[in-house]
N, C-alpha and C positions, 0 to 999 in steps of 0.2 A: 504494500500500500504506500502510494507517495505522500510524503509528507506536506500539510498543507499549512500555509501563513494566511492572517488575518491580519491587516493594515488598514488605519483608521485616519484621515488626513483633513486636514482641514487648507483654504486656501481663500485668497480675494482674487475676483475677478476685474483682468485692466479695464474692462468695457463693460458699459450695460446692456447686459441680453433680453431680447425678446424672447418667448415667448415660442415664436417660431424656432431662432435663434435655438431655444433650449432643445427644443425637438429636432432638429437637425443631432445636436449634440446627441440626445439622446440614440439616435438612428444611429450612428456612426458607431459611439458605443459599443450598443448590442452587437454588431458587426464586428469587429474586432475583438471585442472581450471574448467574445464565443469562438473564433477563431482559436485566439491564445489559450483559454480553457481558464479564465478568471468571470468573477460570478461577484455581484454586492450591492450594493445601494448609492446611488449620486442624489445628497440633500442639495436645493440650489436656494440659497433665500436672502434678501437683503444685501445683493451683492458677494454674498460669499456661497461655497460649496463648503460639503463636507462630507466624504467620501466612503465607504466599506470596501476596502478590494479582498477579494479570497482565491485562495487556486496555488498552485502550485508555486514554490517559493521561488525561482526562479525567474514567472513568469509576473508574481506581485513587485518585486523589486524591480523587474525592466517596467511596466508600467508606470511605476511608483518612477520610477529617472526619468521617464517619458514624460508623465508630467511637471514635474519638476524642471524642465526645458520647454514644458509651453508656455507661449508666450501670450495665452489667454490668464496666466492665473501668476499671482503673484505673491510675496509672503505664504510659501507654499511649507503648512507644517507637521510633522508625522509625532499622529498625537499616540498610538499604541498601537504595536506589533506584536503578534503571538501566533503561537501553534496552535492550533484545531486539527479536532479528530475528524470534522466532517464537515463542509459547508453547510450553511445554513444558511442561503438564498441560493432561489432556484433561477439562476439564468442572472440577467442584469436587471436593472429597475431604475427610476429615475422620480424623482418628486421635485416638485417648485412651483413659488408662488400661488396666486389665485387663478388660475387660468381658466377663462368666461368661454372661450372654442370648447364645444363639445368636442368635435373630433380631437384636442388634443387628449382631452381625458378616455377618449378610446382608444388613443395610441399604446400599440404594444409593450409592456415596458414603465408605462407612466403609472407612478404610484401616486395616491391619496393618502399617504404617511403626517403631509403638512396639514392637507383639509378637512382629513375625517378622521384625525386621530386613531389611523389603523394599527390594530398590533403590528407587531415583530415577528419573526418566528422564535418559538418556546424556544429552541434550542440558544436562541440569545440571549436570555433569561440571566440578568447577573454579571455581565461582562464587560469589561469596558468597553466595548462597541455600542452596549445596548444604553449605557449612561448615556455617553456620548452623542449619540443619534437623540434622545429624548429629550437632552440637554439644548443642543442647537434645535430642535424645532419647539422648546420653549421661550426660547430668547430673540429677543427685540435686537438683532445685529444691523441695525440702521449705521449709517455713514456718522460716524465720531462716534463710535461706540466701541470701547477696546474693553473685551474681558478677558481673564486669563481661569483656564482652564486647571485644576489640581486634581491630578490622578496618583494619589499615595503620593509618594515622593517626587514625581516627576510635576513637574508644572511645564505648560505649553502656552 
């Protein structure tokens, strides 16, 4: 069985995305992450992301450097890494903002995590991905807004 990594990142976006914008993003995504055999969650809110990548360690760390050299995001920060015995998202996913487009809310992929307060999967139950994710979609991260993040000892 390969071993699997779970990486949690938070970052700001240099431009304000639409909407459409996001669902492009989102498309592309799923395309690629499925390719490479990585699986998680893209939170998009207030100008910032805040990411779940899973899958093969390998393939989380090229990812993880790939973004980290795009030039959509910036202050890009790796808020908790860890071993998992089993992903726990099925495929990729994507959440943000209000989006008033039906069709975007039927797109493939698009989570209501932000607007319907949808669980998680159990198996997230406890983790710092699962704080994390609950954390940024409780938080008002408007423009002049800096908070910092305490995970035990680490702070982000």
């Amino acid at each position: 069985m390969t071993s699997l990594t779970s990486l949690v990142y938070m970052s700001v976006a240099v431009d304000e995305l639409t909407d459409h914008d996001l669902v492009a993003m989102l498309r592309e995504a799923r395309l690629r992450n499925d390719a490479l055999g990585v699986s998680g969650l893209l939170l998009a809110k207030d100008g910032r992301f805040l990411q779940v990548v899973e899958g093969p360690a390998w393939s989380v760390e090229d990812r993880f450097a790939a973004i980290e050299r795009d030039p959509r995001h910036t202050e890009v920060q790796s808020l908790s890494r860890e071993q998992i015995e089993s992903r726990r998202f099925d495929g990729w996913a994507m959440a943000f903002g209000s989006p008033s487009d039906a069709d975007v809310l039927d797109e493939p992929g698009f989570s209501g995590f932000l607007q319907r307060r949808e669980g998680l999967p159990a198996s997230l139950s406890g983790t710092s991905a699962d704080f994390l994710l609950r954390w940024f979609r409780g938080r008002d991260l408007g423009a002049g807004r800096e908070e910092r993040i305490t995970l035990g000892r680490h702070a982000a």
